[in-house]
LOSE-503485 format. One record per residue (C-alpha): residue in three letters; x, y, z. Coordinates in steps of 0.001 Angstrom, whole numbers, padded with zeros to 6 digits, always signed. Example, Ala and Ser with C-alpha at 12.3 -4.5 7.8 and 13.67 -1.06 7.14 Angstrom:
REM residues 2
ALA+012300-004500+007800SER+013670-001060+007140
This chain:
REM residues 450
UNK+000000+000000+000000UNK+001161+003703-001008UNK+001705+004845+002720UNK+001416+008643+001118UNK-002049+008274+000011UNK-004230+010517+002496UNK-007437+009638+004062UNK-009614+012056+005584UNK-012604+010834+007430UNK-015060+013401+008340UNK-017349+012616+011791UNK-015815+010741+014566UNK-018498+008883+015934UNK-018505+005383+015605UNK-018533+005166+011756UNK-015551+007189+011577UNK-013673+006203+014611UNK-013626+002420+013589UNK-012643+003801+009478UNK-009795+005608+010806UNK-008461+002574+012979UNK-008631+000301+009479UNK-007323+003031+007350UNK-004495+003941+009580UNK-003518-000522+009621UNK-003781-000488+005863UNK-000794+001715+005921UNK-002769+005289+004946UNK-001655+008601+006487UNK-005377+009073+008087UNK-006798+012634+009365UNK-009955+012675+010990UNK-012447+016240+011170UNK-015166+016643+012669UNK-017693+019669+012517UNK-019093+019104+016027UNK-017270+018005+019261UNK-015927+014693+019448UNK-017250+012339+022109UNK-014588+011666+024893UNK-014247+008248+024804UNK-013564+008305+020772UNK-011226+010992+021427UNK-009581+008633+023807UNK-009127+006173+020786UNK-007718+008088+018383UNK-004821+009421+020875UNK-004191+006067+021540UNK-003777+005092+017914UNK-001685+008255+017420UNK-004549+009188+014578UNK-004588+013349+014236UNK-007888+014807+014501UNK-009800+018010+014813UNK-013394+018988+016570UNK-015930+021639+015883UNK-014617+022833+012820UNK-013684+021632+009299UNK-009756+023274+008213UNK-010682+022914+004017UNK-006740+022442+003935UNK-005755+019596+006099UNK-009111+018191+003840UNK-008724+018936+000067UNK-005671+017559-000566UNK-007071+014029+000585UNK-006608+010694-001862UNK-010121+009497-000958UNK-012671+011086+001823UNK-014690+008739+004479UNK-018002+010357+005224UNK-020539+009552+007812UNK-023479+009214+006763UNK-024948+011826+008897UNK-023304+014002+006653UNK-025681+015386+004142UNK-024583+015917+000689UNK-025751+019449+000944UNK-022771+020431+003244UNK-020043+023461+002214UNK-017085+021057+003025UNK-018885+018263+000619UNK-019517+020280-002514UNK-015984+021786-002118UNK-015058+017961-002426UNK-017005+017102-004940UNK-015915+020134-007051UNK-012525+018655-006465UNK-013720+015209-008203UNK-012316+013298-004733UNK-014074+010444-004258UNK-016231+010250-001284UNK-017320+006810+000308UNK-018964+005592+002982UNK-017431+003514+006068UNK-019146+000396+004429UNK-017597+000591+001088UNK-014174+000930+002924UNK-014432-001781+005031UNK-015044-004428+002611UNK-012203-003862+000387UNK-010409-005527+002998UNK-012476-008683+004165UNK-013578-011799+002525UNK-016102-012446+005203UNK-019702-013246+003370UNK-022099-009700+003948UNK-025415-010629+005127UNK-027120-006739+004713UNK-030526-005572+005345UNK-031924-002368+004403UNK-035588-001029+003941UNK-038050+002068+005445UNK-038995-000199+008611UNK-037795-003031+009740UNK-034629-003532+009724UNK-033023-003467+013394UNK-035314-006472+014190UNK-034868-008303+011210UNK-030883-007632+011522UNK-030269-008698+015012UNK-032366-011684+014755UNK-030477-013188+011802UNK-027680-012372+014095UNK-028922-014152+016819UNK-029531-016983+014981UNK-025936-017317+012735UNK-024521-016820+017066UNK-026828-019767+017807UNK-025657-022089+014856UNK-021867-021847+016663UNK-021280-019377+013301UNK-018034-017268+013233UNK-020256-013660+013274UNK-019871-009788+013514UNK-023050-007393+013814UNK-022349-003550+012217UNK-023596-000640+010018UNK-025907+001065+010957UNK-026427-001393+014567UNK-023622-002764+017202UNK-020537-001902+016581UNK-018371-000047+013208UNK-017786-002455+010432UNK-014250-001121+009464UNK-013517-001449+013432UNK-014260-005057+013413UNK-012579-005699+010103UNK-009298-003766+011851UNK-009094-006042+014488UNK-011111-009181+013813UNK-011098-012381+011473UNK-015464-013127+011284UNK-016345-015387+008618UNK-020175-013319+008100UNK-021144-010266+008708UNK-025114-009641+009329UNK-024875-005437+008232UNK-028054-003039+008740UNK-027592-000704+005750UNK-029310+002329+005701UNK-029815+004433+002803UNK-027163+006827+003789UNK-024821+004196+004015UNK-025855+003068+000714UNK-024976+005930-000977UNK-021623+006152-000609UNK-021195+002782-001538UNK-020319+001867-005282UNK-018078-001454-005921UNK-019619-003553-002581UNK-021238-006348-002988UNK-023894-008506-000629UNK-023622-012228-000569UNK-027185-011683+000601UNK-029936-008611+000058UNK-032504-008236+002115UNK-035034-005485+001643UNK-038079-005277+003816UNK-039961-002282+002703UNK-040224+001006+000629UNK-042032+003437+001938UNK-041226+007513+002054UNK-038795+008512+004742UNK-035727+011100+005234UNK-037464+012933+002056UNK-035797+016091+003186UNK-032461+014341+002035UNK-033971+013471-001175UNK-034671+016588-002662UNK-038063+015714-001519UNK-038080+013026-004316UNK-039516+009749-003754UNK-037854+007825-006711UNK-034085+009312-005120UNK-034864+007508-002176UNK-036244+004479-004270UNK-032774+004289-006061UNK-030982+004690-002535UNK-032405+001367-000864UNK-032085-000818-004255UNK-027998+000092-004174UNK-028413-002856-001817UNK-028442-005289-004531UNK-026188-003206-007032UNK-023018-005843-008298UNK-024984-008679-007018UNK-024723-012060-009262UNK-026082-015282-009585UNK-024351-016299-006927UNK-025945-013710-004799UNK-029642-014520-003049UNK-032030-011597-002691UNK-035051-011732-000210UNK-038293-009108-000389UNK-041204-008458+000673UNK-043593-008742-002178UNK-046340-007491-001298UNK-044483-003992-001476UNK-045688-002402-004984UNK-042408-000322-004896UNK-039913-002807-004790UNK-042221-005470-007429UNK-042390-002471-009939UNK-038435-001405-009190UNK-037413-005745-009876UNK-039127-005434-013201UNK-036951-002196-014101UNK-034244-003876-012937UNK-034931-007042-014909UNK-033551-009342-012339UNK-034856-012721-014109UNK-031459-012379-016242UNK-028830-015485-016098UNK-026383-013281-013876UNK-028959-012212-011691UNK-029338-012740-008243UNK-031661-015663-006952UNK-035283-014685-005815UNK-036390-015086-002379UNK-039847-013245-001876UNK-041811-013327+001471UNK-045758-012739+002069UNK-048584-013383+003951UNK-050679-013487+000783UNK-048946-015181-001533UNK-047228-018373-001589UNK-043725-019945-004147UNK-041968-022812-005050UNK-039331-020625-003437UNK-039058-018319-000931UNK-041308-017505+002530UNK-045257-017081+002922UNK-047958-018034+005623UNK-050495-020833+004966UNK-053325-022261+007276UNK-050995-020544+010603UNK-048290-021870+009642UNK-045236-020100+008225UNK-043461-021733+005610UNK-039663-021166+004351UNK-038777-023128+000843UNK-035776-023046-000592UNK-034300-025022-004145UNK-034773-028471-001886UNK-035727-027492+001593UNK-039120-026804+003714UNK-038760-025241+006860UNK-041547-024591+008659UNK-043719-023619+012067UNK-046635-022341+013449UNK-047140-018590+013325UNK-048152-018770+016951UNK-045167-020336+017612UNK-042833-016783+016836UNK-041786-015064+020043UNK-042214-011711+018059UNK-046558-010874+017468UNK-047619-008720+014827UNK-047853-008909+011542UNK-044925-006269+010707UNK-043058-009143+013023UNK-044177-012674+010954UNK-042617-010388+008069UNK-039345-009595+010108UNK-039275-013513+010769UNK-039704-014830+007642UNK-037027-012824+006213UNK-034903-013907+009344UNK-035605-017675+008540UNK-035345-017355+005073UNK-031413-015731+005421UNK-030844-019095+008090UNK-032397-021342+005851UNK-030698-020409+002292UNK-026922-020393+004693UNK-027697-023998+005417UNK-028041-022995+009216UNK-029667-026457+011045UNK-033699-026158+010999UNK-033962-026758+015064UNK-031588-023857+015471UNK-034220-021488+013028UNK-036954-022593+014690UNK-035490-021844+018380UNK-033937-018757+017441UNK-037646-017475+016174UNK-039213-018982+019650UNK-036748-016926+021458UNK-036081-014001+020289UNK-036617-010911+022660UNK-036792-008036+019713UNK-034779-004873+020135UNK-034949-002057+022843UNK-037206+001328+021445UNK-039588-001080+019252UNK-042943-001834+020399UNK-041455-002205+023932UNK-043832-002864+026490UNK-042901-000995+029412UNK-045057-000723+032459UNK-048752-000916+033270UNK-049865+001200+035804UNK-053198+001620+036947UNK-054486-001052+034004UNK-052635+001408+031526UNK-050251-000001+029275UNK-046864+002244+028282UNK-045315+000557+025132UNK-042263+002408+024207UNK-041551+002651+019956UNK-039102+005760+019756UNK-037576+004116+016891UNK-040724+005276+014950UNK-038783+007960+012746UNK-041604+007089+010128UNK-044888+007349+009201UNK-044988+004061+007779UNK-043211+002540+011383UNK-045886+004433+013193UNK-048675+002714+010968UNK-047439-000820+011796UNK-047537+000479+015932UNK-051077+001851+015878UNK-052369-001051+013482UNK-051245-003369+015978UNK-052924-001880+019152UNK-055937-003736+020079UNK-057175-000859+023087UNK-057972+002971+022915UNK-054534+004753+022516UNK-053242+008137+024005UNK-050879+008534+021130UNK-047447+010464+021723UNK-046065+011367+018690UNK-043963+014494+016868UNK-040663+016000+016307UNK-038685+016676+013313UNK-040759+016266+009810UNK-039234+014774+007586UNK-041345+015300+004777UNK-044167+013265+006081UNK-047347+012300+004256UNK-049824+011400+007230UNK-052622+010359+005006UNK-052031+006695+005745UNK-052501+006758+009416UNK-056216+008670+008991UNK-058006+005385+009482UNK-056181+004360+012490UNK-056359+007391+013894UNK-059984+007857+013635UNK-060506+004291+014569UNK-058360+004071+017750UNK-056659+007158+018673UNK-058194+009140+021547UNK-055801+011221+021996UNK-053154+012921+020284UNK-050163+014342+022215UNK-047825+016343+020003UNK-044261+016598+021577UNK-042197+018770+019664UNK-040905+022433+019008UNK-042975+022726+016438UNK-046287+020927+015416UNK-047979+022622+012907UNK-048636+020269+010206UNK-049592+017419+012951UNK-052240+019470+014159UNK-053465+020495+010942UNK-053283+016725+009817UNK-055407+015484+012831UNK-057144+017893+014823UNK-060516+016888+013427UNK-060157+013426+014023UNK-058946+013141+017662UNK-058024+015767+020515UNK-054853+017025+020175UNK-052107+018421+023212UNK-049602+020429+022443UNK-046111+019687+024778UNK-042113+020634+024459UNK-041082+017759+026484UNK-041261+014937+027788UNK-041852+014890+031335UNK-045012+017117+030129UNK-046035+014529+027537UNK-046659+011817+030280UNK-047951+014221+032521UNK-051176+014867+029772UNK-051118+010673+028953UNK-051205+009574+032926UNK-054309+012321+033494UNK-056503+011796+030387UNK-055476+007523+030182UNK-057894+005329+030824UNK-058425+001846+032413UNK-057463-000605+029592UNK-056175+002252+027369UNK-052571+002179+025978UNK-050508+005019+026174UNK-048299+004627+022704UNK-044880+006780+022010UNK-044670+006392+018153UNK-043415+009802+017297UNK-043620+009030+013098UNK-040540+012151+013370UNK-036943+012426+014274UNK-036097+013178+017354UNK-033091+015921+016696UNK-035402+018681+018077UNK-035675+017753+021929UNK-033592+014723+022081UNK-030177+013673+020788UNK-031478+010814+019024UNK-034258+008304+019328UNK-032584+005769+022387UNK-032135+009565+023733UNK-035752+009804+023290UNK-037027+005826+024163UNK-034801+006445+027468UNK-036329+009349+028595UNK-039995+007668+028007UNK-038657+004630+029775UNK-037391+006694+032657UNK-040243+008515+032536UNK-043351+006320+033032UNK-041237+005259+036089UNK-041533+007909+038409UNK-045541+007923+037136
């Protein structure tokens, strides 16, 4: 390797952190900026690796003359320091795309709108189960390019989102799976549905015949984006579709209760009832899940034990407390209208809804029904809630909060017996919190001093 050749990584959170650590072994002379302050314990790392660095500031000449640039994918494209780059013509990647230039591990990735975080850590949990050699990163656990640094895993289960997969150009997925399309971080998108579209397919960009690629067909975006694509080619990668409608000589659907995995020569299958995660949004989670463990040649027992135990991730549909008959269920990883829709569809009592924060573009239309059908009340929690009030405030009542401790206040007066008290914000959380386990924390913390 040409020890002159300059890497700059810009962020130092995790991402970047674990990119300079690889960059710096592979022999590159590695300079890390970031435009905010750096987190203590990352600035502890980078001292320790004798990696140069800078905090709450970009200097454009320790930057420009850089070989190749790292970029977190927090960093929108929109940025001074990025279009300076880009006028430059230096390429810009993402952590992901630099990692795997320097593993052979296979790359097990999962991307879609909603989803994902459950879908990823179960396949985890199961490849852990099945004794397999296994890392967990992207956009969940810990940095990819960190692990690659200082590891030797023979898979790699990788939550992709579509940040990450924009900076990502020669990668490749042994496996694709894509859950869902549905519009989210518009505002990134030039407020362009089809640029976010194109984002979450990069998933299955130089994938082959060798490659398998699992969906959820039932989605009308990704069916119409696979005929685009023509996929049925020679080279293309094999189809694994999942539904609860539909059923295939290969892939995952749901007959008579019972979910049912085929693939080329094997059946695996078990009753629906069976899945230790409820819900429809979760049988579609699991089949996925099974279908990845099935198509790896991971033992049927250790599937099916995996799906009976699997506790699901902290922020999603979390059941907290009940107090006074009233159920607290904790889903600050909502960032979506789409996630929301799959939380309120799924309550079976009256709800005192909590939801709000940073729009993102948001069409609310598809949460009318539910709204009008379950939704009591409607606690807004944000610094500004405009269009949520204007979106429901003829359907249900409607409080208007900053916080909070103020939020739970209005759900433990106006709750119910046998109501459930729902956060499900559909928004980011960047206004009042520092991100949504900022958020889910506070809730948690919060319906315990109720």
């Amino acid at each position: 390797m040409n020890t002159k050749q300059k890497i700059v990584i810009l962020g130092a959170g995790e991402s970047g952190v674990g990119s300079a650590i690889l960059a710096q072994k592979k022999g590159f002379d590695v300079f890390v900026s970031d435009n905010g302050a750096i987190k203590e314990k990352y600035k502890e790392v980078l001292t320790k690796y004798k990696i140069a660095w800078e905090e709450n500031g970009h200097t454009v000449s320790l930057i420009e003359n850089a070989h190749e640039v790292i970029k977190s994918p927090g960093i929108a494209d929109k940025v001074e320091i990025i279009k300076l780059l880009k006028e430059k013509n230096i390429s810009i990647i993402s952590e992901i795309e630099f990692a795997a230039r320097y593993t052979n591990a296979k790359k097990i990735c999962i991307t879609g709108s909603n989803g994902k975080t459950t879908t990823t850590s179960l396949i985890y949990e199961m490849f852990k189960n099945a004794g397999l050699n296994v890392g967990l990163g992207g956009n969940i656990g810990k940095s990819f390019a960190w692990q690659v640094a200082e590891n030797e895993y023979d898979y790699y289960v990788l939550e992709l989102s579509s940040f990450q997969l924009d900076g990502m150009y020669n990668f490749k997925a042994d496996v694709a799976i894509l859950m869902n399309i549905t519009p989210d971080h518009l505002d990134r998108y030039q407020y362009n549905f089809q640029n976010y579209i194109d984002s979450k397919m990069r998933v299955i960009q130089n994938m082959d015949k060798n490659g398998i690629f699992i969906f959820w067909n039932e989605d009308p975006v990704i069916i119409e984006e696979i005929k685009k694509r023509n996929l049925s080619g020679n080279d293309s990668p094999q189809l694994l579709p999942f539904s609860d409608e539909t059923t295939f000589e290969n892939g995952a659907f749901v007959k008579d209760e019972n979910m049912i995995i085929k693939y080329l020569n094997t059946e695996f299958n078990m009753l629906k009832n069976d899945l230790a995660l409820k819900g429809r949004h979760n049988a579609y989670n699991s089949m996925a899940a099974a279908a990845t463990g099935l198509s790896q040649g991971i033992n049927k027992k250790i599937i099916r034990e995996s799906m009976e135990r699997f506790e699901g991730v902290p922020h999603r549909l979390e059941e907290v407390l009940k107090i006074r008959d009233v159920l607290y269920i904790n889903d600050s990883k909502s960032t979506n209208v789409n996630s929301a829709w799959y939380a309120l569809e799924s309550m079976k009592t009256p709800v005192v809804w909590i939801a709000g924060g940073v729009d993102k573009g948001n069409d609310y239309s598809m949460l009318h029904e539910l709204v009008k059908q379950k939704v009591k009340l409607l606690i807004c929690m944000g610094v500004d809630n405009t269009k949520l009030n204007q979106e429901f405030g003829e359907m249900t009542e409607i409080i208007n909060v900053r916080s909070m401790e103020k939020a739970l206040a209005a759900a433990y007066y106006y709750a119910e017996k046998g109501d459930t008290v729902l956060l499900s914000p559909a928004c980011a959380s960047f206004d009042l919190f520092e991100n949504y386990e900022d958020r889910g924390n506070k809730f948690r913390e919060g319906v315990k001093k109720l």
